[in-house]
N, C-alpha and C positions, 0 to 999 in steps of 0.2 A: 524443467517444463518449458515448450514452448508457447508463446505468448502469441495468441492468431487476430483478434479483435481489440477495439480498444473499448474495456469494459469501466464500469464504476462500480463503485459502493460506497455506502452510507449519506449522512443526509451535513447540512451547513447548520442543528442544533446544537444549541449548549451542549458540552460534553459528549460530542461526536466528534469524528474524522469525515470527511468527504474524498474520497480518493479517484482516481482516474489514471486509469493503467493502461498505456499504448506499450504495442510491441516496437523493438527499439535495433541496429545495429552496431551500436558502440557504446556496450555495457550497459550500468545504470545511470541514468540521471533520476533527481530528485529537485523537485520544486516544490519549497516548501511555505505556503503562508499560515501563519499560527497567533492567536493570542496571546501566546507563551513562551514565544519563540526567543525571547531572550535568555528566559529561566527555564522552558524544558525543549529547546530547539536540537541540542545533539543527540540528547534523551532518542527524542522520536524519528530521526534518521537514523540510528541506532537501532530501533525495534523496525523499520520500516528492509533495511539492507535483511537486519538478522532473517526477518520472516521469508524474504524473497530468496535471500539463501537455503533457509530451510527444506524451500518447495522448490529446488534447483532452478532458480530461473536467472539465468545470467545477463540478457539482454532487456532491459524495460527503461521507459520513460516513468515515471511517476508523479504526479502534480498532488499535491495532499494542501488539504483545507483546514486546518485543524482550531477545534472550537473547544478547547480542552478536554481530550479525551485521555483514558488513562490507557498505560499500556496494550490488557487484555483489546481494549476496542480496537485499538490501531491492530494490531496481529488479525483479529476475526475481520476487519473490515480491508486488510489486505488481503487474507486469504480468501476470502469471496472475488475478491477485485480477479484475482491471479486465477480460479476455478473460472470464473465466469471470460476473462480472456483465452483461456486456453480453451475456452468450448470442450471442456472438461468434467465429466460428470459421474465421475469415479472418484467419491470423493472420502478423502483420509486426512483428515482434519490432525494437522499438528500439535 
């Protein structure tokens, strides 16, 4: 999926992610700051790549906020991120 806008999703509460999805040239980057990031920091680049692979998107920047959130969030709150860049509104939720 091509990525056209730089969109977001979710919010900077407890047990949220806040993401920010730019479209990108040279693969993925991921910036990541977290609570947790020492004890679940690969965790959630891990679920963050997994999901952008799932919805084919090869090219994005991604800035992620994370306020501990558990897995399901990060996925739904990437997959908005990735729907709402791609001005994509055919949606097939993974």
């Amino acid at each position: 999926m091509e990525l056209k806008i730089t969109a977001t999703a979710g919010t900077l509460e407890s047990s949220d992610i806040q993401i920010i999805l730019e479209p990108s040239d040279g693969g993925i980057e991921i910036e990541l700051e977290s609570t947790v990031k020492a004890q679940f920091g690969e965790q959630i680049e891990k679920v963050i790549k997994g999901t952008l692979r799932s919805m084919d998107v090869r090219d994005a920047k991604v800035t992620a906020n994370d306020k501990g959130a558990i897995d399901p969030v990060i996925i739904s709150r990437m997959q908005t991120a990735i729907y709402r860049s791609a001005q994509n509104t055919n949606y097939k939720w993974v």
